[in-house]
BAFILO-108620 format. One record per residue: residue in three letters; x, y, z of N, C-alpha, C in turn. Coordinates in nm, 2 decimals. Layout:
# residues N
 res   n.xx   n.yy   n.zz  ca.xx  ca.yy  ca.zz   c.xx   c.yy   c.zz
 ALA      X      Y      Z      X      Y      Z      X      Y      Z
...
END
This chain:
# residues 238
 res   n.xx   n.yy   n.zz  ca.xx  ca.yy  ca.zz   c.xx   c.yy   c.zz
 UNK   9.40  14.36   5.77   9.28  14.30   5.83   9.16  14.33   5.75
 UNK   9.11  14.24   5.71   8.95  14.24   5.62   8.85  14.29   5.70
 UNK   8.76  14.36   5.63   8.66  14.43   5.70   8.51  14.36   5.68
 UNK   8.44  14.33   5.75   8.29  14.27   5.71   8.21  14.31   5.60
 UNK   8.12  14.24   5.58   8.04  14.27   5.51   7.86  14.19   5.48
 UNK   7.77  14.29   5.58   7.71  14.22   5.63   7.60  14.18   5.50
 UNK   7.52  14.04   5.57   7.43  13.99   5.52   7.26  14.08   5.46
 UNK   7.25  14.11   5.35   7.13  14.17   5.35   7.02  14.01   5.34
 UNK   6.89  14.05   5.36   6.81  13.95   5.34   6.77  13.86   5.26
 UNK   6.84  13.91   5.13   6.77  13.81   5.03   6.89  13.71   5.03
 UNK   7.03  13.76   5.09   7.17  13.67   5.09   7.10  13.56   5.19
 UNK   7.06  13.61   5.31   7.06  13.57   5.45   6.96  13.43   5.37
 UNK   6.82  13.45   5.29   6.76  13.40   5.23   6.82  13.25   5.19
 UNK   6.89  13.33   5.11   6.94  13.20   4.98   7.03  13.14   5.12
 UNK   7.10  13.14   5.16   7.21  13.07   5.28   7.07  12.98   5.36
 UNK   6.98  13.06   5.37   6.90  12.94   5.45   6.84  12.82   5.35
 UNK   6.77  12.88   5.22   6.79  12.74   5.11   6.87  12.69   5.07
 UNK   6.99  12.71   5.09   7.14  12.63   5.06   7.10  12.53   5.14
 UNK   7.11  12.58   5.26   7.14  12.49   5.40   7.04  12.41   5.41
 UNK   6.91  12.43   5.38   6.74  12.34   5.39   6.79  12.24   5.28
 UNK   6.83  12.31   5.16   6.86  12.19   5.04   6.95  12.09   5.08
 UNK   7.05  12.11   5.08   7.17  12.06   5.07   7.15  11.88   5.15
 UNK   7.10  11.90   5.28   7.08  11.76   5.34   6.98  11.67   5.25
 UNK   6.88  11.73   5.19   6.79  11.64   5.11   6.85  11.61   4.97
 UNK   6.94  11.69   4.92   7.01  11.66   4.78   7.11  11.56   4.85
 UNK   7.16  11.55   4.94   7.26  11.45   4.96   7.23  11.30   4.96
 UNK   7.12  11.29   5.06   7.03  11.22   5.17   6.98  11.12   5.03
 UNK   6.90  11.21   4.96   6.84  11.15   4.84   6.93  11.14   4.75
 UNK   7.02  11.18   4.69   7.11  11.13   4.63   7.20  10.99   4.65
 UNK   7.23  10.93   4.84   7.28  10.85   4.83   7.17  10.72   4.85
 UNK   7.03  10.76   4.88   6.94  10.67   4.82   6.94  10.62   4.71
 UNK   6.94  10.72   4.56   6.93  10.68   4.45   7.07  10.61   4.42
 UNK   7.19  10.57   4.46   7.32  10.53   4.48   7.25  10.39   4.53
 UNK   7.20  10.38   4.59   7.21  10.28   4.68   7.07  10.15   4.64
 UNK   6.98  10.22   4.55   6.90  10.16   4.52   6.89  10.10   4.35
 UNK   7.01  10.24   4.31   7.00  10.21   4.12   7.12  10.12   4.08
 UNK   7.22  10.08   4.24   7.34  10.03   4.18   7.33   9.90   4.23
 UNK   7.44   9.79   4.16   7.47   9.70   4.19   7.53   9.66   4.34
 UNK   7.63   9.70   4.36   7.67   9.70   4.49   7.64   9.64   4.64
 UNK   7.52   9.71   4.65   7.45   9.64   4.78   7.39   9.57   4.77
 UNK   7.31   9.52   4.68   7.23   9.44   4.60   7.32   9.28   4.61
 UNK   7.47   9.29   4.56   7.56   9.21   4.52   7.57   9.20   4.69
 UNK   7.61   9.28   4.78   7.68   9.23   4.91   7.57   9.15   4.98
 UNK   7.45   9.23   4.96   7.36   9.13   5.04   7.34   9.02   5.01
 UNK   7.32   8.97   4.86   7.32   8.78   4.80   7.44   8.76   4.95
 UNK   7.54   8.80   4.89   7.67   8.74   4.96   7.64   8.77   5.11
 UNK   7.68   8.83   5.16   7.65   8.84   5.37   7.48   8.75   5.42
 UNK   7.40   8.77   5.32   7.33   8.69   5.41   7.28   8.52   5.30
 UNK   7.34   8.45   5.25   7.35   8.35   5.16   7.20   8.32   5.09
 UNK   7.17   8.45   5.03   7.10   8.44   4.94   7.01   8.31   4.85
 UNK   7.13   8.30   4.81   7.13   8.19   4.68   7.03   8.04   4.79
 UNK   7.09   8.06   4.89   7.13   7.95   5.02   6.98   7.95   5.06
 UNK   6.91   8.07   5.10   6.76   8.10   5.14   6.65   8.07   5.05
 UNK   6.71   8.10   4.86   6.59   8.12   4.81   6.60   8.00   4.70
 UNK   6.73   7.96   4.68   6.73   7.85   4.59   6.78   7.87   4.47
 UNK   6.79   8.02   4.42   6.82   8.08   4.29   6.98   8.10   4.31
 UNK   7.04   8.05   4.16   7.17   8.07   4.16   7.24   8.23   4.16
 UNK   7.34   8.20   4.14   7.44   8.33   4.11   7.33   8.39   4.01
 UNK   7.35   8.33   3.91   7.30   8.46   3.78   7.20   8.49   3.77
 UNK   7.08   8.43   3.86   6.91   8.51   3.88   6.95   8.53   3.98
 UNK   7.04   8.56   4.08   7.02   8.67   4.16   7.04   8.82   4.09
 UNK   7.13   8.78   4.00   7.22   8.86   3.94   7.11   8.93   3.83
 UNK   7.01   8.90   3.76   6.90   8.89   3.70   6.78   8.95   3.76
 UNK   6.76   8.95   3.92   6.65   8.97   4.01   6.74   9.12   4.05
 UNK   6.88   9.15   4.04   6.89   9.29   4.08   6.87   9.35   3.98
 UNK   6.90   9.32   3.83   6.90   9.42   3.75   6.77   9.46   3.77
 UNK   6.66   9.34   3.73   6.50   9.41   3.72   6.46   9.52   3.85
 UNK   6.53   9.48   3.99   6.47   9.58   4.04   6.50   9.69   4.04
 UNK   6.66   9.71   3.98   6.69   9.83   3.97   6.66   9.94   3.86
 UNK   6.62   9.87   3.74   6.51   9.88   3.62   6.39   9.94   3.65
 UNK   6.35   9.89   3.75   6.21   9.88   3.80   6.19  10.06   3.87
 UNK   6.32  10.08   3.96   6.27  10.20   4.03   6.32  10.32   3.91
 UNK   6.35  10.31   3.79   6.43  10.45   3.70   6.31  10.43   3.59
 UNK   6.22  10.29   3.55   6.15  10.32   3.45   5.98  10.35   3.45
 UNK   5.93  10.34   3.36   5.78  10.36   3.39   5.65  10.27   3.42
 UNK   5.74  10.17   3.44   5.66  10.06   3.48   5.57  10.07   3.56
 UNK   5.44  10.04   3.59   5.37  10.02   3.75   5.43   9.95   3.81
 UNK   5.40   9.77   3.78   5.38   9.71   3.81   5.56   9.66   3.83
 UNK   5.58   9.57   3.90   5.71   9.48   3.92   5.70   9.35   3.87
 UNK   5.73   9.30   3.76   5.68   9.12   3.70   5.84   9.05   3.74
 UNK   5.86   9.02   3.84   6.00   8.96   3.86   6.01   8.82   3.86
 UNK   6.10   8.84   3.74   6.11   8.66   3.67   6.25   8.62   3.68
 UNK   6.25   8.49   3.69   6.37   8.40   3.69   6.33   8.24   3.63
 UNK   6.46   8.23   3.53   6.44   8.11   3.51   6.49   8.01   3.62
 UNK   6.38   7.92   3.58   6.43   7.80   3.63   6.38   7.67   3.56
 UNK   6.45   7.59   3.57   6.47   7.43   3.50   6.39   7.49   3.32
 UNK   6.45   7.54   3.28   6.44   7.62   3.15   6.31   7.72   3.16
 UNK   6.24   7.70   3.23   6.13   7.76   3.25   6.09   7.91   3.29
 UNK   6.05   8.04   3.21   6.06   8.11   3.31   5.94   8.12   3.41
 UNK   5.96   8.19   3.54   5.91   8.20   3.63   5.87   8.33   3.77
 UNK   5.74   8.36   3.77   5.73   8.49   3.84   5.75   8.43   4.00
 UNK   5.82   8.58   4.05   5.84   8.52   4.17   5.75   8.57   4.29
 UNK   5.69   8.70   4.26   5.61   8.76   4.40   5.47   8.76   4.36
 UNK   5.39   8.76   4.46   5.26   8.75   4.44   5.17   8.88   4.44
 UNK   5.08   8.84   4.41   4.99   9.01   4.41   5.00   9.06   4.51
 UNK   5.02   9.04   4.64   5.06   9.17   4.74   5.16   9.22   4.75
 UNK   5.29   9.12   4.71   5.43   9.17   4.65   5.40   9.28   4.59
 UNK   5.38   9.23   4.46   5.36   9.35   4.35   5.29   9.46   4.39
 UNK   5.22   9.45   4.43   5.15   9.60   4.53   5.18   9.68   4.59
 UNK   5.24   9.58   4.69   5.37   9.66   4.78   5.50   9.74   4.73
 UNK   5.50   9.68   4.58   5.65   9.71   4.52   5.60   9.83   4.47
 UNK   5.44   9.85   4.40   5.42   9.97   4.35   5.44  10.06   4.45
 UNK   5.36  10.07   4.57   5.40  10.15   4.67   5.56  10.21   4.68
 UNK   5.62  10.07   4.73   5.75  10.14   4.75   5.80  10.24   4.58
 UNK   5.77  10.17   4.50   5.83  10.26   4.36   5.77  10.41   4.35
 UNK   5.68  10.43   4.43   5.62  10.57   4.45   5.68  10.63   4.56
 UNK   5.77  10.59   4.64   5.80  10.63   4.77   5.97  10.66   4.73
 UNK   6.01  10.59   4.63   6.14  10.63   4.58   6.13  10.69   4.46
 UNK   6.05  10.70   4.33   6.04  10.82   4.30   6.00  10.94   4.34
 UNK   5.95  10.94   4.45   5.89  11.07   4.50   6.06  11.17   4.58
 UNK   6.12  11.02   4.65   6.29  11.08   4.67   6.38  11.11   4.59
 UNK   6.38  11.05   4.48   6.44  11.08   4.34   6.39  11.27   4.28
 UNK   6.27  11.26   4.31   6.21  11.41   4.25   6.23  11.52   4.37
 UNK   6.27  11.48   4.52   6.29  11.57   4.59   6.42  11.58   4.53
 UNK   6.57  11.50   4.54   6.67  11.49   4.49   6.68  11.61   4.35
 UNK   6.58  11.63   4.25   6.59  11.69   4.15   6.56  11.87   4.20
 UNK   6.45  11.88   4.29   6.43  11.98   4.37   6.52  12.05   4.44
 UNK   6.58  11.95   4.51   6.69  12.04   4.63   6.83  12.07   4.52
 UNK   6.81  11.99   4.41   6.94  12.01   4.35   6.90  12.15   4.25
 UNK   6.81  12.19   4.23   6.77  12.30   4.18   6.80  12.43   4.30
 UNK   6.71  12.39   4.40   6.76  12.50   4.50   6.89  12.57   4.53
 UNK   6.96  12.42   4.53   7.09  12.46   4.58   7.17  12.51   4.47
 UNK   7.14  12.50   4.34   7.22  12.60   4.23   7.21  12.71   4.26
 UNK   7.04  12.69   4.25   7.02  12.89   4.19   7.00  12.90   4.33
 UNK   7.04  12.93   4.41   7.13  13.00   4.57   7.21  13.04   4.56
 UNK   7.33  12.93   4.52   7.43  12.93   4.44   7.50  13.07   4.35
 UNK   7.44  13.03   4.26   7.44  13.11   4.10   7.37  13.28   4.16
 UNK   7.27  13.23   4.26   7.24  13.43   4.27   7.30  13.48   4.36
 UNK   7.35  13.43   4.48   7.46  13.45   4.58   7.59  13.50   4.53
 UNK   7.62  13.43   4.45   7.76  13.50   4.36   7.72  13.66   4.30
 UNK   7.58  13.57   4.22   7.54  13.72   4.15   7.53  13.85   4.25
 UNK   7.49  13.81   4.34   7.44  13.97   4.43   7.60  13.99   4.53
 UNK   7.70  13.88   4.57   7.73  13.88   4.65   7.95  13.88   4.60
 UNK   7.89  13.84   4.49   8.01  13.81   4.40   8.14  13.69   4.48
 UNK   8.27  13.71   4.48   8.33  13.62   4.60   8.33  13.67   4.75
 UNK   8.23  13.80   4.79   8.16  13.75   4.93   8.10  13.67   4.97
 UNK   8.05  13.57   4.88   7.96  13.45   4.89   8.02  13.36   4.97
 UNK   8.16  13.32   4.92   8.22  13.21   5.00   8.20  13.16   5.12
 UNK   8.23  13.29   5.17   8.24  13.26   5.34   8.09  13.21   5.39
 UNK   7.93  13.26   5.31   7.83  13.27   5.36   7.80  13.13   5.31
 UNK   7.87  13.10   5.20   7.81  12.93   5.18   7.87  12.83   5.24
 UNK   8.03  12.89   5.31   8.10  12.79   5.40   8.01  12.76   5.52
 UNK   7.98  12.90   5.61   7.84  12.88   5.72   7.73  12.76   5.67
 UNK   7.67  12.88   5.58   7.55  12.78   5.56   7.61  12.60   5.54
 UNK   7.68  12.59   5.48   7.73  12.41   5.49   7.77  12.37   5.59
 UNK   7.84  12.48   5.70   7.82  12.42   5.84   7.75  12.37   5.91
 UNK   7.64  12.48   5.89   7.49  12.49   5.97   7.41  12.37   5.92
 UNK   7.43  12.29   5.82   7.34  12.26   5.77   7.39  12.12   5.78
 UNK   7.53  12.08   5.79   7.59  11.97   5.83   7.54  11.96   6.02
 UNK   7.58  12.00   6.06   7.54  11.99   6.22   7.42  11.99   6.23
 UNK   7.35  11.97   6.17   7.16  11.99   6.20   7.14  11.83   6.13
 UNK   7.21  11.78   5.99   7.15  11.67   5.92   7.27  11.54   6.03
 UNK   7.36  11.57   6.06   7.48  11.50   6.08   7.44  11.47   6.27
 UNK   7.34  11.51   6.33   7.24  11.49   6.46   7.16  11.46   6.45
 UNK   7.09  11.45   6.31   6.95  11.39   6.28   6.98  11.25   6.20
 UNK   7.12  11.22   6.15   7.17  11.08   6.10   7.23  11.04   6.23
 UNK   7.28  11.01   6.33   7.32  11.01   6.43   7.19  10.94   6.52
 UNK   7.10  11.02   6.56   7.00  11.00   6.61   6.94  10.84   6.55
 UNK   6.89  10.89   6.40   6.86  10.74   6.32   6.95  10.63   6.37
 UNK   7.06  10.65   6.35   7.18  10.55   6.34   7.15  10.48   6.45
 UNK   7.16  10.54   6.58   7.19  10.51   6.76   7.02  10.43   6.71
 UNK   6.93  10.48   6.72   6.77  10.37   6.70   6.78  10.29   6.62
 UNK   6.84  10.27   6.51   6.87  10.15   6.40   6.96  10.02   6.48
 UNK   7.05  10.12   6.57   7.13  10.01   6.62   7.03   9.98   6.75
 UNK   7.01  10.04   6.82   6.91   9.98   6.93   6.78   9.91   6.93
 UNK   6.75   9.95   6.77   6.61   9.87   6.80   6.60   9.89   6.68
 UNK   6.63   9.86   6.55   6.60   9.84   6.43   6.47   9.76   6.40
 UNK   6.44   9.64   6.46   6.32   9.60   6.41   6.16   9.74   6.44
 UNK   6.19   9.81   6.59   6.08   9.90   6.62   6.11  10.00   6.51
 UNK   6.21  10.11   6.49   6.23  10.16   6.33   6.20  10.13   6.23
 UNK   6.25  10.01   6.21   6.20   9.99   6.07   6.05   9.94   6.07
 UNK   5.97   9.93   6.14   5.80   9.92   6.14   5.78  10.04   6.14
 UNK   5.87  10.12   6.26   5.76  10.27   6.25   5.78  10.32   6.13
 UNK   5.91  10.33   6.04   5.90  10.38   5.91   5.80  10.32   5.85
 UNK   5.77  10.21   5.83   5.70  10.15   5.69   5.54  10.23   5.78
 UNK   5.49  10.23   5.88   5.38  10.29   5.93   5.34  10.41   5.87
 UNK   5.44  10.52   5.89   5.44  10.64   5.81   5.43  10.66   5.67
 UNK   5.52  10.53   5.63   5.55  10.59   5.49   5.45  10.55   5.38
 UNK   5.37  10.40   5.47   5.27  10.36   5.38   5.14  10.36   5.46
 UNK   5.03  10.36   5.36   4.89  10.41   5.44   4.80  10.24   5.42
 UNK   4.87  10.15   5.37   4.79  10.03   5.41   4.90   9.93   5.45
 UNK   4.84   9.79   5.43   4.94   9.70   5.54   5.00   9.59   5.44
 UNK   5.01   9.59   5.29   5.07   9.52   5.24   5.24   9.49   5.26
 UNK   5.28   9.58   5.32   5.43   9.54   5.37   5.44   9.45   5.48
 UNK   5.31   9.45   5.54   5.34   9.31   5.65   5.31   9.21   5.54
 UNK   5.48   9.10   5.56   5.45   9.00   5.45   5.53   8.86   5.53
 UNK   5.51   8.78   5.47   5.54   8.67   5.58   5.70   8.59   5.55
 UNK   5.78   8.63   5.65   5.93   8.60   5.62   5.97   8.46   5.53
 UNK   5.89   8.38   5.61   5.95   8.24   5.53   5.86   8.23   5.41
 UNK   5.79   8.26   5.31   5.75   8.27   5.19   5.74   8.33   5.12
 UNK   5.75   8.45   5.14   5.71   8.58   5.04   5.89   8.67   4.98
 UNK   5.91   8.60   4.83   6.03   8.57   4.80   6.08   8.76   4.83
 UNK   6.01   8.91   4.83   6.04   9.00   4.86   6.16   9.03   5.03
 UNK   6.08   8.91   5.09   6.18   8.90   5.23   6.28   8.81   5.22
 UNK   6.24   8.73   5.12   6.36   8.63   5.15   6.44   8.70   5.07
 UNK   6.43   8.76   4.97   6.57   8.81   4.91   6.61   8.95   4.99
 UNK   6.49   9.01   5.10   6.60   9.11   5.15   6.52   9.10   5.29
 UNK   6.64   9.08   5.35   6.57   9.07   5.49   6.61   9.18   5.57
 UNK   6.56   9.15   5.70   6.54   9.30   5.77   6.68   9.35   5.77
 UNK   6.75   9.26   5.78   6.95   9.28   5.82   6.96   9.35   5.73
 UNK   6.93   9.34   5.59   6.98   9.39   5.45   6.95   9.53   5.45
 UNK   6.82   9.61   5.51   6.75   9.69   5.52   6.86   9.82   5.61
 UNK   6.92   9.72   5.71   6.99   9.77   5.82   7.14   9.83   5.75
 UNK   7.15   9.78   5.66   7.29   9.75   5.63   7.30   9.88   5.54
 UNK   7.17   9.88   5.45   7.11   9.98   5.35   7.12  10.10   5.42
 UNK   7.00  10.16   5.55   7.04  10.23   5.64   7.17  10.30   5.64
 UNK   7.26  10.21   5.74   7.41  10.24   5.73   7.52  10.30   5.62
 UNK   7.47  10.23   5.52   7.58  10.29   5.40   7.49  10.44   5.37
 UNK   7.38  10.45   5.37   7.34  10.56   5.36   7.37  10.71   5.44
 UNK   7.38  10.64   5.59   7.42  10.76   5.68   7.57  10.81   5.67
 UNK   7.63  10.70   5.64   7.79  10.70   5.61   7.84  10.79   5.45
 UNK   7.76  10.71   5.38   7.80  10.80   5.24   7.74  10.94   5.22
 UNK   7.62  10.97   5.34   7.57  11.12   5.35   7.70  11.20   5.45
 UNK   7.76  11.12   5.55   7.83  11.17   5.60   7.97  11.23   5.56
 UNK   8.01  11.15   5.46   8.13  11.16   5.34   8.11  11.25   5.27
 UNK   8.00  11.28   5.24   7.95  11.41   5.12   7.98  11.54   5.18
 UNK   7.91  11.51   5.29   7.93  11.64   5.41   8.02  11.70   5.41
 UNK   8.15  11.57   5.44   8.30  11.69   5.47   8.35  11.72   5.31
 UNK   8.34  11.61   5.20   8.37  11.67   5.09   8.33  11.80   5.08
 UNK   8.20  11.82   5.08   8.09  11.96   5.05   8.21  12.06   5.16
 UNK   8.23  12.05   5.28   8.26  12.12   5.35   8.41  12.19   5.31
 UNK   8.53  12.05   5.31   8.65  12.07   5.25   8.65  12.14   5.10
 UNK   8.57  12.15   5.01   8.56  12.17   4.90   8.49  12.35   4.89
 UNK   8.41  12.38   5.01   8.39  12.54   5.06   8.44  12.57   5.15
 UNK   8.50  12.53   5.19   8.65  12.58   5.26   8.78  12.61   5.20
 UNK   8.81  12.50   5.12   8.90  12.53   5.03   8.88  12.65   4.88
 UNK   8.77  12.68   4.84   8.72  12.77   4.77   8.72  12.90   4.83
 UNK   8.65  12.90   4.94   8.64  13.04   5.06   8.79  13.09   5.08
 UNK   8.89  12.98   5.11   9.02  13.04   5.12   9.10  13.11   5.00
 UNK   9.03  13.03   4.90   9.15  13.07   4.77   9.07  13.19   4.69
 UNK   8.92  13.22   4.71   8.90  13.30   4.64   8.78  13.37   4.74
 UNK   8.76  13.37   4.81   8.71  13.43   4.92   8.75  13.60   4.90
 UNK   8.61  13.67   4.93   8.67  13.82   5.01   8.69  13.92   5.11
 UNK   8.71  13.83   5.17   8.70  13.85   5.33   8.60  13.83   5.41
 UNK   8.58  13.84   5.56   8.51  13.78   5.63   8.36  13.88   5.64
 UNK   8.25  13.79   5.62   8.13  13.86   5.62   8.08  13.88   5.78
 UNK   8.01  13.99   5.81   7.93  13.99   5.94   7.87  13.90   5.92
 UNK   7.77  13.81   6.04   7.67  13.77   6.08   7.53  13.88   6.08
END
């Protein structure tokens, strides 16, 4: 029978910025998944008939995702989103678009740089927990991944249940919070930013997000559990 080995404070420390990190390194990680890649971009033309609402074929849709996804990794301000048509090229959103876009581009690099932040945290917790704790650590970083999954995994839950009940009131009170003027009120049937993503798309975005945070979780979990077991040194006090 293994004997404990209790927590001093600076362990107890790092286990709580494990656990603070870890949801926002995830959370923002499957943001930047979900915004820099093709994938949802591609499902949405297709589930809500894209091509069908805005008039643009396959390959300037195809053309309209690259730039946006361009748009949130480079140093651009501004958003100039062009598509040809009848040989001609052509800008598609208007000055409050473009405004709006800066906004949002400030709103997702700013989650991109928490993303770099929590991923820092969660090393060197990591890396000095070992250091001070050696393979005692295991067991304190299996907790802390517990703790920190049941606190993010009732707070995606929560989201999820109000996305599905009332998504349109959510997704207003988000944009309320997140931006401090009113360029995102924009008008559905003209303003080519809604026609290419409408609220549904938004919802859908949402979902793969809470789902691929959820999937990391048990990875993260199965993966300090399975480490705790195999190289673990027995069971620490509380």
């Amino acid at each position: 029978m293994t004997t404990g080995k209790p927590l001093d404070l600076r362990a107890r420390l790092l286990v709580a910025a494990f656990a603070a990190a870890l949801p926002v390194l995830l959370i923002a990680g499957s943001v930047r998944v979900i915004s820099t890649t093709a994938t949802l971009y591609d499902y949405g033309w297709w589930r809500y008939d894209i091509s069908g609402r805005t008039g643009l074929p396959a390959d300037q849709l195809d053309r309209v995702s690259l730039q946006f996804r361009d748009y949130f990794t480079n140093d651009a301000e501004l958003l100039d989103l062009e598509v040809v048509a009848g040989g001609r090229t052509e800008t598609l959103l208007t000055e409050r678009e473009v405004r709006h876009m800066r906004d949002v581009k400030v709103l997702i690099r700013n989650v991109f740089l928490a993303e770099w932040i929590a991923a820092a945290v969660v090393i060197g917790s990591i890396l000095l927990g070992f250091a001070w704790l050696k393979s005692w650590f295991w067991r304190a970083l299996r907790a802390g991944t517990r703790y920190s999954a049941y606190a993010t995994l009732a707070a995606v839950a929560v989201i999820a249940v109000a996305a599905i009940v009332d998504f349109d009131g959510a997704f207003t009170l988000f944009h309320r919070i997140s931006f401090r003027n009113d360029l995102w009120q924009l008008n559905p049937y003209e303003d080519y930013l809604l026609l290419l993503f409408p609220e549904s798309f938004f919802f859908d975005a949402t979902m793969a997000i809470a789902i691929m945070t959820t999937l990391e979780f048990a990875a993260v979990w199965l993966g300090t559990s399975w480490f705790e077991r195999k190289f673990g040194a027995g069971r620490l006090a509380a």
